[in-house]
C-alpha positions in Angstrom: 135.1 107.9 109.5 134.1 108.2 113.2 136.9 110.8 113.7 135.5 113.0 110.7 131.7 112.6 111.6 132.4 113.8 115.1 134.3 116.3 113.7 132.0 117.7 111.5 129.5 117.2 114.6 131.4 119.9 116.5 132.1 122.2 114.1 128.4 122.6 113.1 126.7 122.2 116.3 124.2 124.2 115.7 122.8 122.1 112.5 123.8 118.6 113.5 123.9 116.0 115.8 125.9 113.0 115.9 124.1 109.7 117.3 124.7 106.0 117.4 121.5 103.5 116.3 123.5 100.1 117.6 126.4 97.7 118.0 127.8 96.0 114.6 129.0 92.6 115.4 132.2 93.9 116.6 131.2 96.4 118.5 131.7 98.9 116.5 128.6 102.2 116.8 126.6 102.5 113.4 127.0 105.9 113.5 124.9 108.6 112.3 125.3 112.3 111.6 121.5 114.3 111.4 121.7 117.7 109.5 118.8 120.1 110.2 117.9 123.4 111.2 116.0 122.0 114.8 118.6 119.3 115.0 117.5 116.9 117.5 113.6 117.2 117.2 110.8 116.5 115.1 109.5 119.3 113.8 105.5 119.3 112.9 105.5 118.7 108.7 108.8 118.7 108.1 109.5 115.2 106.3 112.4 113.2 107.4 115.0 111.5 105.2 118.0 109.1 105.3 121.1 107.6 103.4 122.5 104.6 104.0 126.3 103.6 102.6 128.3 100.7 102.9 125.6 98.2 103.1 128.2 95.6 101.6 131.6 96.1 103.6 133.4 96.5 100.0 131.5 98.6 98.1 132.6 102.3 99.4 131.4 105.1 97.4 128.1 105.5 99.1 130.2 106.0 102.2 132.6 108.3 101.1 130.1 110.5 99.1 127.8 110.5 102.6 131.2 111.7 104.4 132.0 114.4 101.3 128.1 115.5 101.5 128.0 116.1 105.1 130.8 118.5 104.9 129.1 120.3 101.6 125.7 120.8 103.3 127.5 122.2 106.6 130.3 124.3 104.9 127.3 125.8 102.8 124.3 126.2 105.0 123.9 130.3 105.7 125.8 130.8 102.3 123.9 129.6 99.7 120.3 129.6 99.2 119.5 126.1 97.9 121.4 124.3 100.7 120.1 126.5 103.6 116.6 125.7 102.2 116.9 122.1 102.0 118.3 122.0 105.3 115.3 124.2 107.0 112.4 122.1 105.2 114.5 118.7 105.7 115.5 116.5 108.4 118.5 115.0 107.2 120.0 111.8 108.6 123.2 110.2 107.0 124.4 106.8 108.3 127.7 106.3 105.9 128.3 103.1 107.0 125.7 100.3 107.7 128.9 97.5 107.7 131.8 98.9 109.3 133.0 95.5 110.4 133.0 94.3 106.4 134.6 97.5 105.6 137.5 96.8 107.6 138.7 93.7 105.9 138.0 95.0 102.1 140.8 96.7 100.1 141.2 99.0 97.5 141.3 98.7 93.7 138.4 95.6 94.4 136.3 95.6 90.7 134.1 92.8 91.4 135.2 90.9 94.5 133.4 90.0 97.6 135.8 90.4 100.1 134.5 92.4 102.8 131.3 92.2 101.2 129.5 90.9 104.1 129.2 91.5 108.0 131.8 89.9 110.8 129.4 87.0 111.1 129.5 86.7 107.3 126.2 87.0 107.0 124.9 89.4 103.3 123.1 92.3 105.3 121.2 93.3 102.3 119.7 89.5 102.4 119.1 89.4 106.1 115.8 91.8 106.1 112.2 89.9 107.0 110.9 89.2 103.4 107.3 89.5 102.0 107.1 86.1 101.2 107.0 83.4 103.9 109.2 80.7 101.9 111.5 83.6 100.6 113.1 84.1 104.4 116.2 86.1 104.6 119.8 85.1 105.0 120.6 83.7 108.2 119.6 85.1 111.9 118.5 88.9 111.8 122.2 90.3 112.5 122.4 93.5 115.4 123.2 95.6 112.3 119.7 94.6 110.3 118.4 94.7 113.9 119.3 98.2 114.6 118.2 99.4 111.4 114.6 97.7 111.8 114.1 99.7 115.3 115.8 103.3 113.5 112.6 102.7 111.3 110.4 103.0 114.3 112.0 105.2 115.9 111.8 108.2 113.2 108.9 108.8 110.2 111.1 108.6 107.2 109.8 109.2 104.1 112.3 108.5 101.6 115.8 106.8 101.8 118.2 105.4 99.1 121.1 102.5 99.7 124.5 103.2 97.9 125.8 100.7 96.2 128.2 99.9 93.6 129.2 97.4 90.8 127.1 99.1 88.2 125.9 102.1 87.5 121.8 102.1 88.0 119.1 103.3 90.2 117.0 100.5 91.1 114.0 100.3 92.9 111.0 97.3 94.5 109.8 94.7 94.2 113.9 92.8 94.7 112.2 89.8 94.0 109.1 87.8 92.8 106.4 85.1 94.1 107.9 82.4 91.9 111.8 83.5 92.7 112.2 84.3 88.9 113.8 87.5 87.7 110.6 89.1 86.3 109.5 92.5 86.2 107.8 92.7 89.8 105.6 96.2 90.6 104.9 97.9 93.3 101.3 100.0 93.3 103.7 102.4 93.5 105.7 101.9 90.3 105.1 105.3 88.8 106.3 106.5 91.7 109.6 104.7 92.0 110.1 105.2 89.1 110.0 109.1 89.3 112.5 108.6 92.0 114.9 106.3 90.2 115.0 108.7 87.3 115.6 112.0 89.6 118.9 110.4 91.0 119.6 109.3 87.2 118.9 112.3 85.5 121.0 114.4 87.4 124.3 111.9 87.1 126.2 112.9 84.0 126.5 109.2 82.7 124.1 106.9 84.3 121.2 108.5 82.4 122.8 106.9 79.1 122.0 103.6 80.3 125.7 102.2 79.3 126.9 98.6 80.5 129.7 98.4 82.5 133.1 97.0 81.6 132.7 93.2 80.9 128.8 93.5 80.7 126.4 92.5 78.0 124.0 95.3 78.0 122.8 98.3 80.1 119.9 99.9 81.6 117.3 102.0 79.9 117.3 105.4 81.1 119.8 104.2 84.1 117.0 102.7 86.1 115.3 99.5 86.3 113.3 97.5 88.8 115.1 94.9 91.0 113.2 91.3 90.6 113.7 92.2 86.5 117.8 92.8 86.9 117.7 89.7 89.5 115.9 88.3 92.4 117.1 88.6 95.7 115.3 87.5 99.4 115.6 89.9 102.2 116.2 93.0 101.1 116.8 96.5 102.6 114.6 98.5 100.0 111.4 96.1 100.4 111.6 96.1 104.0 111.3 99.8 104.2 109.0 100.2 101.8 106.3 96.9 103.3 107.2 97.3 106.9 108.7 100.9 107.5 106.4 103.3 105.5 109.4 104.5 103.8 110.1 104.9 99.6 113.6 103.2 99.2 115.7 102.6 96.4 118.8 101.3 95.6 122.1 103.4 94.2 124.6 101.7 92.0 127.1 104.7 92.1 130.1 102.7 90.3 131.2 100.2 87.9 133.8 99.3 90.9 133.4 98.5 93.9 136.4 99.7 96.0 137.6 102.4 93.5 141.6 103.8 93.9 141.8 106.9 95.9 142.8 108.9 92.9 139.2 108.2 91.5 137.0 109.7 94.5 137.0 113.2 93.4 135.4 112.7 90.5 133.0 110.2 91.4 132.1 112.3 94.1 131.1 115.6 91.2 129.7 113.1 89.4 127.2 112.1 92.2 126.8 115.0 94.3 123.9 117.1 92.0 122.3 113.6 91.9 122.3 113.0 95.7 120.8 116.4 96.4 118.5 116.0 93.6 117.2 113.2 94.7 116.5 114.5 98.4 114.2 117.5 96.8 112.2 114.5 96.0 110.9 114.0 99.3 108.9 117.3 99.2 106.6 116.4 95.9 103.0 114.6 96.2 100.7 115.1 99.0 101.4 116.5 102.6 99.2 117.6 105.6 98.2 116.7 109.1 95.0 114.9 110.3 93.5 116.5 113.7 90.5 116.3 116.0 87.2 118.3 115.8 89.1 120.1 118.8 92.1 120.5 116.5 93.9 118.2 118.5 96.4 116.2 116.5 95.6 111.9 116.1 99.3 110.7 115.6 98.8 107.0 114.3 96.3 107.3 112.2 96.4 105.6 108.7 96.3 107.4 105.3 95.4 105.5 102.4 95.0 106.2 98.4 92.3 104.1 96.8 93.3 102.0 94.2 96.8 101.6 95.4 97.4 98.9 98.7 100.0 100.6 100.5 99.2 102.8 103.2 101.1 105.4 105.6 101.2 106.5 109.1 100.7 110.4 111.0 103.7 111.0 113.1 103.5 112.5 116.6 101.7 115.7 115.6 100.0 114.4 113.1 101.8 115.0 110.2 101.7 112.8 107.2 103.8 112.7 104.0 102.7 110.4 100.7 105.0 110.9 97.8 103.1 110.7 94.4 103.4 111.5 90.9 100.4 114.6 89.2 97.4 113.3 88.7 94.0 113.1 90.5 93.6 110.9 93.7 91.0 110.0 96.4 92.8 109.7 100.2 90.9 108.6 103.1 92.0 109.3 106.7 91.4 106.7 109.1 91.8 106.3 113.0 90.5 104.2 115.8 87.4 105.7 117.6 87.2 108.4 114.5 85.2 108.0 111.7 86.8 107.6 108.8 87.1 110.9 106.4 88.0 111.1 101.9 89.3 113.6 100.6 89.7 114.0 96.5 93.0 116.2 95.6 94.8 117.0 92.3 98.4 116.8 92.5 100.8 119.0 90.6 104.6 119.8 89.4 106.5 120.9 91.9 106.2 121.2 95.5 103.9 119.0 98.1 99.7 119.8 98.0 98.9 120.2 101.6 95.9 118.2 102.4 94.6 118.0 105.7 92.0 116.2 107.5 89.1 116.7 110.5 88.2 113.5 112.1 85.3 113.1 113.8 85.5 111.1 117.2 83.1 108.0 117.2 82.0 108.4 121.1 80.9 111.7 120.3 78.9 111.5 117.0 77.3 108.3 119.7 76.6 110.9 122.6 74.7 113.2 119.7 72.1 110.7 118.6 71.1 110.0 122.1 70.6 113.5 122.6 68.0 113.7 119.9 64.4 114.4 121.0 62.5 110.9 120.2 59.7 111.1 117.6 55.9 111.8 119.3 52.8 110.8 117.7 50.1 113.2 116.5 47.3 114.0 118.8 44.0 112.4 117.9 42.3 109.0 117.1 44.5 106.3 115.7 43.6 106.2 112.0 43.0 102.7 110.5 45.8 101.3 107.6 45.7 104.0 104.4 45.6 103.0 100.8 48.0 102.3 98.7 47.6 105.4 96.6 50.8 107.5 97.3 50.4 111.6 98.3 53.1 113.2 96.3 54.5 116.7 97.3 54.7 120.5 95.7 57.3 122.8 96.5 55.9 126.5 96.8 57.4 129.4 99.0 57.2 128.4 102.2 56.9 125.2 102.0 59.1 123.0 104.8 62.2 121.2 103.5 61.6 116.9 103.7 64.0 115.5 106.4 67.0 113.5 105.7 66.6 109.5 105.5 67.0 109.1 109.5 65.0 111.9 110.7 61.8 111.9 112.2 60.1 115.3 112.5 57.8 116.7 109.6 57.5 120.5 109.8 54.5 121.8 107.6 54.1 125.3 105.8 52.4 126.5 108.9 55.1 125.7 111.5 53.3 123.0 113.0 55.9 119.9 113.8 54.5 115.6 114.2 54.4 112.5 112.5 57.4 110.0 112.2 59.4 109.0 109.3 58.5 105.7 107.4 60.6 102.9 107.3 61.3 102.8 103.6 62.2 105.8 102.8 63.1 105.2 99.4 60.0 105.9 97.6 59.4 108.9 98.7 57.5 111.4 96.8 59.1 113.8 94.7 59.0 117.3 94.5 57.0 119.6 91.6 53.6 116.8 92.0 50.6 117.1 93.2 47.9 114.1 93.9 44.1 114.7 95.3 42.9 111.8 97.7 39.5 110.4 98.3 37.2 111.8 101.1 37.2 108.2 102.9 40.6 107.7 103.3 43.0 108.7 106.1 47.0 109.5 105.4 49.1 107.9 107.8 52.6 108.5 108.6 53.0 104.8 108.6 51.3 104.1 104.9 53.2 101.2 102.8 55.7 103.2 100.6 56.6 105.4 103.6 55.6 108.8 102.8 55.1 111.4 105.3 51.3 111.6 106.0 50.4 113.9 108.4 46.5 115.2 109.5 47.1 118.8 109.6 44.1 119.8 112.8 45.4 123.3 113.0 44.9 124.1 109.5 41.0 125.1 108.8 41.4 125.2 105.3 42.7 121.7 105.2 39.7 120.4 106.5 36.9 122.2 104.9 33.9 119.9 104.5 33.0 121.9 101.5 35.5 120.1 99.4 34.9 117.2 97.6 38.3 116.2 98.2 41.5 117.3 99.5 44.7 118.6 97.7 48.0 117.6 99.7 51.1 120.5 99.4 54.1 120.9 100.5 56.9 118.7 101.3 55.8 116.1 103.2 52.8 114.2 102.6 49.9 116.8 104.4 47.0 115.5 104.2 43.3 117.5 105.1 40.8 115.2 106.7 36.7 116.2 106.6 34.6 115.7 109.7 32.5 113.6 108.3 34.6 111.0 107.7 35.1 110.4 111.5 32.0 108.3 111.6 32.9 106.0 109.1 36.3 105.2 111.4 34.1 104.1 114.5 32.2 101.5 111.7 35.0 100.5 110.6 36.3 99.8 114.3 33.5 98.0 115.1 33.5 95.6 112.1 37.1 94.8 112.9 35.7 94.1 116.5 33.4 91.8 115.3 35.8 90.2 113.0 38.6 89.6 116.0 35.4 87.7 118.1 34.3 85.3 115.9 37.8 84.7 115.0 38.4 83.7 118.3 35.5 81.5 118.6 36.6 79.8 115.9 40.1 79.5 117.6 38.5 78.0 120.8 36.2 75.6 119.1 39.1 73.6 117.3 41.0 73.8 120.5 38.1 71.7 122.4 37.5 69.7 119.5 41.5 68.8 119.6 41.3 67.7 123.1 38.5 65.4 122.9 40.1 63.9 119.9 43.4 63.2 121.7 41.4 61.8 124.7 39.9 59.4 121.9 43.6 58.5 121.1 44.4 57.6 124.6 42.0 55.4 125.5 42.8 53.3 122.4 46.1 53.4 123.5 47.6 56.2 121.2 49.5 57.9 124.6 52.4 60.7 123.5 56.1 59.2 124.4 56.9 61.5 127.6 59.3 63.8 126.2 62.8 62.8 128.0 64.6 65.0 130.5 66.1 68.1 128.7 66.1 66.9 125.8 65.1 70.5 124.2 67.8 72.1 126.5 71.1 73.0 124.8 74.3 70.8 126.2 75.1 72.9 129.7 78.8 73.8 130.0 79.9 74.1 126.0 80.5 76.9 124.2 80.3 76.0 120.1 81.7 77.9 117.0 84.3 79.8 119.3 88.2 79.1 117.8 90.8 80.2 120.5 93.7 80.9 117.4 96.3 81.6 120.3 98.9 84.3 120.4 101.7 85.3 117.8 105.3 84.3 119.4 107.5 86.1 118.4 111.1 84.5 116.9 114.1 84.1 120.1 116.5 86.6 120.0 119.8 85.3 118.4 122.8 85.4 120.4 125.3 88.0 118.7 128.9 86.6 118.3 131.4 88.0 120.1 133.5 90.5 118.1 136.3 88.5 116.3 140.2 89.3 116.9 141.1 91.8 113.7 144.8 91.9 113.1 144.4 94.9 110.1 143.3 98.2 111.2 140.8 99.5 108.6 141.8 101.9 105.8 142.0 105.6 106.4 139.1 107.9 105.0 140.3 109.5 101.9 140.9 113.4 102.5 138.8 116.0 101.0 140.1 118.3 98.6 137.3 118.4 95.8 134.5 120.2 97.9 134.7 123.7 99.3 137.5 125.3 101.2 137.4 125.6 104.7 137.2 122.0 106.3 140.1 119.1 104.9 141.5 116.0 107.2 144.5 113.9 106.0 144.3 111.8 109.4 143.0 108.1 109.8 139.7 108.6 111.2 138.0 105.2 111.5 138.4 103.6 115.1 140.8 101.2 115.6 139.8 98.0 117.4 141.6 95.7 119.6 142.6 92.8 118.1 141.8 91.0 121.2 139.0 92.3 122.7 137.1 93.8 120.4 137.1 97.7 122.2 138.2 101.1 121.5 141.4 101.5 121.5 
């Protein structure tokens, strides 16, 4: 395997890069071969997607129809049109082999055996992923292979992955398992989706679609697909991980009824998969795409996309790019980042390729900065007017007429051009447009009056205050109000009564005060004296803090020590040569790296 991968690596350097993500338990590299146009980089909104084989040492078809696809992408690329396009929109990582110390010890012509079926520290790797439930943990220590595959997920935005399995002949997809460890139909918020993508792999395989049981099984599945706690429950897998904890759409491929199939049988397992594989990698370019930026059009890599009504959220890569697969309908996404203020977005997806949705964020220390560079509300000029009644000035619109400020502002700009007055504080009952009200002579409007409409004394406008009128008509927008002359007289009296009113009130005040204190004295000398208040007895206790919880920092698990890689007297099987893809590229050597026996190296 190794031998072919770098082979193909250096045939087609100019679409594909070879690269190791870790160690298995024997040392072995968990190799992977990336396929794209830019190979090597990220390239701004171009999604990223992966295949992983060979999960279970034993079961080799996803490994062998990884190896066979690599060659048909690379032999093809320039030649034909579909392949050259996928590879240009796609970045394409295939890691054939997730178990290649399991792989070594299984055989061929294994139906339903379990030899090989885990890693060299016998550990199931498809059981050894952090679960979602606390009492469901997974299989054993986290192994270097499980451990490589969690960092690969942080290392690169994938969108969409599958795991090739066999033993049946299915796509499955989450939830692997339930709350209450039953097999039960478990759903994602994302069933619809998963289930799209479980029946694009299924739908393009000539048999799997039929939903036929395998030799020696009771029944099959409908349409080929079905969702994994229902088939069986499992803790600590692979296609939940990615989907909780990497932001990636997994599911998992049953390719065959066998699990190690004869040699004779790979070519046609191979045709029988390979429209299905591709198929299902077009998938990654449907639903919703875009990038979320800066005011500055600067990109926020990191910030969070979400969907209301549906609890799983993804992530912007470096340049902002995001990718959220989802099935047509009509959806509300919000864009969120630290220091941005959050930003929704309603979009109506279609068939066919990605609707490209991007987003402006607007940065919190900024939109700060602009309030406090607002001019601060000044009062009108003039006499303070006393409190207003509660009859409420309701506004006209006529040409000309000033439009009524926002809830928040606090300027009032009459037909005239002339600018005072602050907003109420309730701004809720404002007066509505298309009315008109007429207020008495003796009252003032005041920009503060209960209801908090927008009274203003308009002294600029003549007409306004013509002591002709028997009363005044208020227009406009904002609660403008004409006052007469007259009625300036009848303020001071009304200032002067409340004058009066404050004094005696505080002559009352003072006279129960001195009547108190010779009461008290009365008190005393009868031998009624107050308890002297003891020392600090009001004071809060010095030196304690109350209502603060100190809940401490997460640790994180100790590392496991990795076993040394164990002494191998088989070499592993030979990769089975190609002869039913295109011309051009064949090997009949033994490509997978032999191991020392003793020392676990390269030999």
């Amino acid at each position: 395997m190794a031998n072919l991968m770098t082979e193909v690596s250096k045939t087609f350097p100019h679409i594909t890069r070879l690269y190791s993500i870790g160690k298995s338990v024997a040392k072995r590299d968990l190799l992977v071969l990336e396929i794209s146009d830019n190979p090597g980089v990220h390239e701004p909104g171009e999604p990223e997607f992966k295949y992983v084989g060979n999960i279970h040492g034993n079961e080799v078809t996803g490994k062998d129809t990884l190896l066979y696809l690599m060659q048909y992408l690379c032999q093809n690329y320039g030649l034909d049109e579909g392949v050259t396009q996928l590879i240009d929109s796609t970045r394409l990582h295939f890691f054939p082999s997730m178990n290649p110390d399991g792989y070594s010890h299984a055989y061929e012509g294994d139906r339903q055996g379990v030899t090989g079926r885990r890693n060299a520290n016998s550990v199931d790797l498809n059981r050894n992923f952090p679960d979602r439930y606390a009492s469901a943990k997974q299989t054993g220590k986290i192994q270097p292979e499980t451990a490589a595959v969690i960092q690969w997920l942080k290392d690169y935005p994938f969108v969409l992955s599958a795991s090739l399995h066999n033993g049946a002949l299915v796509a499955n997809y989450p939830y692997d398992n339930s709350k209450t460890g039953l097999s039960v139909y478990t759903a994602t918020n994302d069933d619809d989706i998963f289930i799209q993508l479980s029946l694009a792999y299924s739908n393009a395989h000539p048999t799997m679609h039929l939903g036929k049981p395998c030799a020696g099984d009771i029944e099959g599945f409908e349409r080929g697909i079905t969702n994994g706690a229902d088939w069986y429950t499992l803790n600590g897998g692979m296609q939940d991980y990615n989907y909780l904890r990497g932001g990636c759409m997994e599911v998992t491929i049953e390719q065959n009824c066998q699990k190690f199939p004869e040699e004779s049988k790979m070519g046609k397992i191979w045709v029988d998969n390979k429209a299905a594989l591709i198929a299902y990698i077009h998938e990654v370019h449907k639903g919703v795409k875009g990038f979320v930026s800066d005011e500055s059009g600067n990109p926020v890599p990191g910030a969070t996309v979400s969907i209301t009504g549906r609890d799983h959220t993804v992530s912007t890569a470096e340049f902002g790019d995001y990718w959220r697969l989802l099935v047509p309908g009509d959806y509300v996404l919000e864009a969120s980042a630290e220091s941005y203020e959050s930003s929704s977005l309603k979009v109506t997806i279609a068939e066919g390729p990605a609707t490209v949705l991007n987003f402006t964020l607007s940065s919190l220390a900024a939109a700060t900065a602009q309030e406090l560079e607002q001019p601060q509300p000044t009062s009108p000029p003039g006499p303070t007017p006393p409190a207003a009644s509660s009859s409420t000035a309701t506004a006209s619109t006529s040409s000309g007429a000033t439009t009524m400020p926002a809830s928040g502002e606090s300027e009032v700009s009459n037909s005239t051009g002339v600018t005072a007055g602050t907003e109420a504080s309730n701004a809720s009952t404002a007066p509505m447009e298309g009315t008109t009200e007429t207020l008495p002579d003796s009252h003032y409007r005041s920009s503060t009056e209960q209801g908090g409409n927008h009274s203003i004394i308009d002294a600029s406008n003549p007409t306004a205050n013509d002591s002709s009128s028997a009363n005044s008509t208020v227009e406009g927008k904002g609660s403008l109000a004409g006052v007469k002359d007259e009625n300036f007289p009848v303020a001071i009296g009304v200032t002067l009564v409340a004058l009066i009113f404050g004094l005696v009130c505080a002559i009352v005040i003072i006279s129960m005060v001195i009547g108190y204190n010779l009461l008290k004295t009365k008190h005393v000398r009868k031998g009624f004296a107050p308890v002297p208040m003891e020392e600090n007895q009001d004071d809060d206790i010095d030196g304690e803090t109350v209502g603060r919880f100190d809940y401490g920092s997460v640790i994180p698990p100790p590392k496991s020590k990795l076993t040394e890689a164990p002494a191998y007297n088989d070499n592993p099987p030979a990769f089975l040569p190609v002869e039913s893809i295109n011309k051009g590229y064949s090997s009949s050597e033994e490509d997978e790296v032999v191991y020392s026996a003793t020392n676990g190296t390269e030999s």
